[in-house]
C-alpha positions as CSV (number, residue, x, y, z in Angstrom):
1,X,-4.4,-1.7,-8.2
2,X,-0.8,-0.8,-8.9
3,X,0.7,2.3,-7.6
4,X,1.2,3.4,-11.1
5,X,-2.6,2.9,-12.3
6,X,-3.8,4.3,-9.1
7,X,-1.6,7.2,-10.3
8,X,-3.2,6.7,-14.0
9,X,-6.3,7.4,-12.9
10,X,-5.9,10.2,-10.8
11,X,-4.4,12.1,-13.5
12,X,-7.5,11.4,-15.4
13,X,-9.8,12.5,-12.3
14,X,-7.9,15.6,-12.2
15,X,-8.1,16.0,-16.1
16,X,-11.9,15.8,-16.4
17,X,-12.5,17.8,-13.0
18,X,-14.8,20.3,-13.5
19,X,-16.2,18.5,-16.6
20,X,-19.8,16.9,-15.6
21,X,-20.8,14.9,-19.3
22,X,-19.2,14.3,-22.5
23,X,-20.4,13.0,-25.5
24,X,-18.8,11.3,-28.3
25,X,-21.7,10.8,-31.0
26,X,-24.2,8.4,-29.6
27,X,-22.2,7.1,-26.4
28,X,-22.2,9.6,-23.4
29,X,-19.6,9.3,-19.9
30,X,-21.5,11.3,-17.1
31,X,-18.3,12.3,-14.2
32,X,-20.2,12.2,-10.6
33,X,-18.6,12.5,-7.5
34,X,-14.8,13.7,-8.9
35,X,-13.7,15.2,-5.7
36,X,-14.5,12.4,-3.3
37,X,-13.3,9.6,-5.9
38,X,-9.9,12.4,-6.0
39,X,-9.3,11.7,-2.5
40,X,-10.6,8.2,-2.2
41,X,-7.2,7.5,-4.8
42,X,-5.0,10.0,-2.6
43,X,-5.9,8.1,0.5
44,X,-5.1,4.8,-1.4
45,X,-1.8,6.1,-2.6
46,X,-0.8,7.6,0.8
47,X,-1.6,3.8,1.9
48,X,0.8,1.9,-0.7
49,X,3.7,4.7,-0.1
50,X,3.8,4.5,3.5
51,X,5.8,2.2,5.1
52,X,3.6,-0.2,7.5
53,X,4.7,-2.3,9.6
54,X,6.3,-6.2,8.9
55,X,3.3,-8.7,9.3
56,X,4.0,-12.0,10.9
57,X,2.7,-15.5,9.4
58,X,2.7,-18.4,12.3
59,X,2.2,-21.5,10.5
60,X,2.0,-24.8,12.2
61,X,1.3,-28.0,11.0
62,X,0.9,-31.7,12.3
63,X,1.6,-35.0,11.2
64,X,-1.7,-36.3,12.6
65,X,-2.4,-37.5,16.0
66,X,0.3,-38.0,18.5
């Protein structure tokens, strides 16, 4: 996920917190676990804004045996 829809949805978590079930006619969405799926985004934003350190690729090819 983006930055921007990990953002998305936390401002949805944070905008049904509190809210458990709600129903639209015949279709129902049941909200479990908002807190921990609040800070399982945080942790994943904190992750994409930090800076981390520059990863190396070592390739190394061959042009058969020698």
């Amino acid at each position: 996920m983006t930055l921007a829809e990990l953002q998305q949805r936390r401002d949805e978590i944070l905008h049904s917190l509190g809210i458990s079930r709600i129903q639209f006619g015949e279709r129902s969405i049941e909200y479990a676990r908002q807190a921990e799926a609040l800070q399982a985004i945080d942790r994943e934003i904190a992750r994409l804004t930090q800076p981390g350190e520059a990863k190396v690729f070592t390739i190394q090819t061959s042009r058969g045996l020698q």
